[in-house]
C-alpha positions in Angstrom: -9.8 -22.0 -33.5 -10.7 -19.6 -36.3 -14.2 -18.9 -37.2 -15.3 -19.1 -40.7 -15.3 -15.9 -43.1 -18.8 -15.1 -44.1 -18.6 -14.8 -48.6 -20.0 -12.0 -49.9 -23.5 -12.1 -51.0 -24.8 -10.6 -54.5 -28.5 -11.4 -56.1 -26.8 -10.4 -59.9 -24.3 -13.6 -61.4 -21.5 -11.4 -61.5 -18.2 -10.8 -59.1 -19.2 -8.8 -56.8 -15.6 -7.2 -56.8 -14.3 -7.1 -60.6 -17.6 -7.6 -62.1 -16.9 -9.8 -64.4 -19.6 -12.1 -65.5 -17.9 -15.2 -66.3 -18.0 -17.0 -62.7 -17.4 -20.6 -61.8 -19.9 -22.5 -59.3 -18.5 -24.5 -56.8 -20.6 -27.0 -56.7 -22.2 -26.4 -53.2 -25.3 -25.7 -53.4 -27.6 -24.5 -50.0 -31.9 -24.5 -49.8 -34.1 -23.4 -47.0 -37.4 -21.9 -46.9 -36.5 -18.6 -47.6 -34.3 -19.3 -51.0 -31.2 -20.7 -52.6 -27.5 -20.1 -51.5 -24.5 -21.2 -54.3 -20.8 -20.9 -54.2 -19.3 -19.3 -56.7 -15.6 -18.5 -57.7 -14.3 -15.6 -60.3 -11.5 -16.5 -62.5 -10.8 -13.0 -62.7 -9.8 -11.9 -59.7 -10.1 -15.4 -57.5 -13.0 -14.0 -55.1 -15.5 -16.8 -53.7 -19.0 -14.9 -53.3 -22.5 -16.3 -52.4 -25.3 -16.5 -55.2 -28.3 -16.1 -53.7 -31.8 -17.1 -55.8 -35.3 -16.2 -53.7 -37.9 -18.4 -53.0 -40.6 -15.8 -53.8 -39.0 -14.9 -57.5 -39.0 -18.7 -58.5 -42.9 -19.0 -56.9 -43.6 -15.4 -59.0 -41.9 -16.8 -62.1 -44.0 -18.4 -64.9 -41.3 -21.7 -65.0 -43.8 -24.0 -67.4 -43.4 -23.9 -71.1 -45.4 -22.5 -73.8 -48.4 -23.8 -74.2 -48.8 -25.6 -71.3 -51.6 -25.5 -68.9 
């Protein structure tokens, strides 16, 4: 039985081999305490690679809109 190939893992929404900026999410979409994982594809070169979103940026972030309380 083969065991699954861990994706690479990048913070920045480019390929984290080509670099190209123009990436394609998969669609699957992982949340725990700690953050967000999503799968994304590149065009480009054809490399799937983990986006990964932290918890404690969203919680730092001001998310509301202007002028709201």
């Amino acid at each position: 039985m083969d065991t699954p190939v861990a994706l690479p893992e990048t913070r920045d929404r480019r390929c984290p081999y080509c670099g190209n900026r123009a990436v394609v999410g998969l669609g699957h979409v992982t949340a725990s305490v700690t953050g967000i994982r999503c799968d994304y594809r590149c065009p480009n070169c054809s490399t799937e690679f983990v986006l990964l979103f932290s918890m404690r940026l969203m919680i730092e972030t001001d998310w509301s809109a202007p002028g709201s309380p």
